[in-house]
N, C-alpha and C positions, 0 to 999 in steps of 0.2 A: 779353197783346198789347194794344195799342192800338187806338183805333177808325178811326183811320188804318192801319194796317198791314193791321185786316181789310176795309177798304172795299178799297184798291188789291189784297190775294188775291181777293176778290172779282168786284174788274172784270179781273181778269189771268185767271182761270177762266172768268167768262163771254165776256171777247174768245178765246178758244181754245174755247169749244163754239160758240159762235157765238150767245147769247142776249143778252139782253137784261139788263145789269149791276142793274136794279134788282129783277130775276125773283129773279135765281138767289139769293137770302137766302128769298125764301117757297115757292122750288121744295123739291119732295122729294125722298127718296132716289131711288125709282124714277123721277121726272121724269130727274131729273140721267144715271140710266143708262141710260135713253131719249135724251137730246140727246148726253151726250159718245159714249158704244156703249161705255163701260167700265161694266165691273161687279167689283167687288172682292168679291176670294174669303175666306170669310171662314178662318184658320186659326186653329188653338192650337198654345199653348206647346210643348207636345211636336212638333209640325208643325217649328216654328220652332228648336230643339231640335236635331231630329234632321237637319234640310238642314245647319245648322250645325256639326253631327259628319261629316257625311257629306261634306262641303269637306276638313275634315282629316286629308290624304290618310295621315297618319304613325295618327293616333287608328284611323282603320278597317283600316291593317294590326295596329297591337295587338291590335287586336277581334280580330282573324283569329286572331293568332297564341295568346292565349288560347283563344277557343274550341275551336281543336286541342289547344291543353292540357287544358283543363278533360275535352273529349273522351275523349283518351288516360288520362287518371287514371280517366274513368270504366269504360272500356271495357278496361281492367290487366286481370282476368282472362282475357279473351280473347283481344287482342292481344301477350303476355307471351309470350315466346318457352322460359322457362322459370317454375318456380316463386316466387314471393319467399323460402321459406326451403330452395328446393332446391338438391345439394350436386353439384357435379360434381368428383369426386378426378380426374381422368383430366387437367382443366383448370384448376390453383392457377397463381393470378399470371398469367395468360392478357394478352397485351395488346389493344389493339381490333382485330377483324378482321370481315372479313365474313365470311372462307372457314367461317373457323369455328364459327358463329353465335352469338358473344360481340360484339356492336356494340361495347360499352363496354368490354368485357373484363369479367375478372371479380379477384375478390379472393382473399387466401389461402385461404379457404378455399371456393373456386371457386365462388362465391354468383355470377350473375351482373350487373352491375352497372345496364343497362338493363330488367330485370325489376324490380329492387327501386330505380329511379327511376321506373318507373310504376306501385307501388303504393303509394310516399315521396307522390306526386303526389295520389293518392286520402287520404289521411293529412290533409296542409296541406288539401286543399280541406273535408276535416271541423272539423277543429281553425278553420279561418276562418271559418267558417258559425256554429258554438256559439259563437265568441267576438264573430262580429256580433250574432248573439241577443241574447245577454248585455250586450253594451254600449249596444244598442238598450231592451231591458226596463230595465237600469238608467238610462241618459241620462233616458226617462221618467219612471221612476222618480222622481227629482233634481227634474225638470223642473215635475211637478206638486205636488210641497211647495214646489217658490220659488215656484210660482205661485198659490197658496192659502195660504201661510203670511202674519200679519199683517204689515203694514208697522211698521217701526219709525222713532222719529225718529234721523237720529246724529249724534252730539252733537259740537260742534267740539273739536279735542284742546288741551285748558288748558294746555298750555305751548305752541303759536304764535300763542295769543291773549293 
């Protein structure tokens, strides 16, 4: 910025608290939230972050709707209205019903189908957990030989020179 630019912010701040335009460059913070009665909050990243998540109204029903999944994966044994590897003969090829208590129905060999989508659920959330580990410990890994390893010079390629 220029020294014009900050003399005129200057006099345009001090004419709106009502001081005196040659003050307010030796005035201090708390002078300044004494005459204007503002006082700025101070936040962080994560503050700032998370108002920003919290505006987008599609992102926090995601959230939602994960953490009902993640939930439901978690909580498969209990909530599982049957077994994951139990057998109902009485109900092969069943299609979805309530009455029945088959949500999903079940398969030939009468496995029912919303049991063993919520324990498939518990499954994915292990398998993606060990393979963020994994990609995490290696990305590291990677990250600190490129960043320790010597420099080298590289040499321009003799045929576009």
């Amino acid at each position: 910025m220029t020294e014009q630019s900050l003399e005129r912010d200057r006099t345009a701040f001090a004419g709106a608290a009502g001081a005196n335009p040659a003050d307010v460059g030796a005035s201090t913070d708390a002078a300044l939230v004494h005459e204007t009665g503002l006082e700025v909050e101070v936040r962080s990243q994560w503050t700032y972050a998370r108002r920003r998540f919290m505006r987008h109204r599609l992102a926090v029903v995601s959230l939602v709707i994960l953490i009902v999944i993640f939930t439901a994966g978690f909580t498969a044994p209990w909530i599982a209205p049957y077994s994951f590897e139990g057998y109902d003969i009485n109900n092969l090829e069943v299609g979805p019903t309530l009455s029945g208590g088959h949500v999903f129905g079940t398969d030939l060999l009468g496995r029912d189908y919303f049991s063993r989508v919520l324990f498939g659920i518990r499954t994915s959330i292990h398998v993606a957990f060990i393979v963020t580990i994994l990609a995490v410990a290696i990305g590291t890994a990677i990250g600190m030989v490129a960043g320790l390893a010597p420099r080298r010079k590289i040499r321009k390629n003799p045929i576009s020179a």
